[in-house]
N, C-alpha and C positions, 0 to 999 in steps of 0.2 A: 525592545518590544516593537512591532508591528503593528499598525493600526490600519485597515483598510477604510478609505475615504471613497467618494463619489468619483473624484479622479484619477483615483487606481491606491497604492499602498507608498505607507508612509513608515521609516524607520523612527523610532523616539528612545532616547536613550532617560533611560530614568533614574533620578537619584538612588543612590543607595540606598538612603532611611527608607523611600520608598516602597524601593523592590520587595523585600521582606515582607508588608504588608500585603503588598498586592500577588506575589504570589500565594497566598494563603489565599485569599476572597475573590481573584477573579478567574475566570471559566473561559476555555475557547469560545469564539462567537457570542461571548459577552458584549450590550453595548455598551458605552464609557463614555465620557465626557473630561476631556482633558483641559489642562491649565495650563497656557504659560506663553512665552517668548519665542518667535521665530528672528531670526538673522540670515541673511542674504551674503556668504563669503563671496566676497569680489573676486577673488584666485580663482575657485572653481564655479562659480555661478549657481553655487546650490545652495539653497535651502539647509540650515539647522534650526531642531527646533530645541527650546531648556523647557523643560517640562518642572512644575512645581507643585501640581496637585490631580489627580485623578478621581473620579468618580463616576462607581459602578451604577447603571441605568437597569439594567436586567440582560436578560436572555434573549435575544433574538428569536422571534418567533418564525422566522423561515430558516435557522439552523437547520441541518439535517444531521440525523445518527451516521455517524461514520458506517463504511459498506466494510464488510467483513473483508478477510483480503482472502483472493483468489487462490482455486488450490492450484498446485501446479505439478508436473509431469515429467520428470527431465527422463529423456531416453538416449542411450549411448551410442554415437553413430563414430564410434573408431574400428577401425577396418574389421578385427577380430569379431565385434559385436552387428556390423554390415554385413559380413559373410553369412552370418548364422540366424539371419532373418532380423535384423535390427529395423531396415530402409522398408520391410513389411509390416513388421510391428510399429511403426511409426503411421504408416499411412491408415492400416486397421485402426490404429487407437484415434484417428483425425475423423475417420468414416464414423465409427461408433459415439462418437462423440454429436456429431453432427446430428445423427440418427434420432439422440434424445434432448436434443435441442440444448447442451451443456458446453457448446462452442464457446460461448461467454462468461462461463465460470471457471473455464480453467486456463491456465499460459502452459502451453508445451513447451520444453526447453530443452534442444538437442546440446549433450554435452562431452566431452572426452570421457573416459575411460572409467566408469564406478567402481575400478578395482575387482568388480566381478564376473572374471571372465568365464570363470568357468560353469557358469549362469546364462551364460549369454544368447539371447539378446536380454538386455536389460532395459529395465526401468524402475524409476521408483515415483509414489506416486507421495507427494506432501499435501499433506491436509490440518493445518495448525500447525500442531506442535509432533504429528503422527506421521510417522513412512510405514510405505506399504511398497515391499520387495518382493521382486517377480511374481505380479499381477496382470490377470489376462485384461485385454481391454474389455470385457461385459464386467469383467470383477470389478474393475476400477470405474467403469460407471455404474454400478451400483452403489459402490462406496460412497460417490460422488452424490448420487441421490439422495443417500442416507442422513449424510454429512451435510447437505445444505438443506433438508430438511430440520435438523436439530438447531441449527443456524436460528431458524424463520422460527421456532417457539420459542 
């Protein structure tokens, strides 16, 4: 287990009888209050600690909700897909992007070969668990709009 302290993070290794219980009841960013023994190994100059009892305090009130993950873009810059406007379709899809202020919601990811060449230029565009194939870049920022709007309700 992980515990973060005021001096940065702390590893704790917890009994077995333990474990069992405490993964049932406790929460990321739960806070806790822990029990037990530290030792100082003279070999390595660290810190162990024996943990003997735990108890859950609540919920951290400056948790935050984890952020959705970012959709991402991979477009194929291998020579066959560079010939046939890929190195355009890449910087279009940067410009339009910029345009509607979506720079930060997504990661471009130039990749070898999607196997579709004869598509090409390629891209595909991942949003969860959803591809979207040979996509113009206004398609694919609208998608993007859609999509992190569904997100926000």
């Amino acid at each position: 287990m992980r515990v973060a302290i005021a001096s940065g993070e702390v590893r704790l290794k917890i009994p077995k009888e333990l474990r069992c219980s405490l993964n049932q009841h406790l929460e990321i960013g739960e806070i806790i209050s822990v029990f037990g023994l530290s030792k100082l190994n003279s070999h390595t100059g660290k810190i162990k600690f024996k943990v003997y009892g735990v108890k859950p305090l609540g919920i951290c009130p400056s948790q935050k909700m984890p952020l959705p993950p970012k959709a991402k873009i991979l477009v194929c810059q291998k020579s066959g897909c560079r010939k046939r406007g890929g190195q355009g379709l890449l910087s279009e899809l940067e410009k339009t992007l910029c345009e509607r202020g979506l720079q930060d919601q997504v990661v471009i990811e130039t990749t070898g070969c999607l196997k579709r060449c004869n598509n090409a230029p390629n891209c595909i565009l991942q949003l969860g668990h959803k591809e979207y194939k040979k996509v113009h870049p206004e398609a694919i920022a609208s998608l993007l709009e859609s999509h992190l709007y569904k997100l926000q309700q």
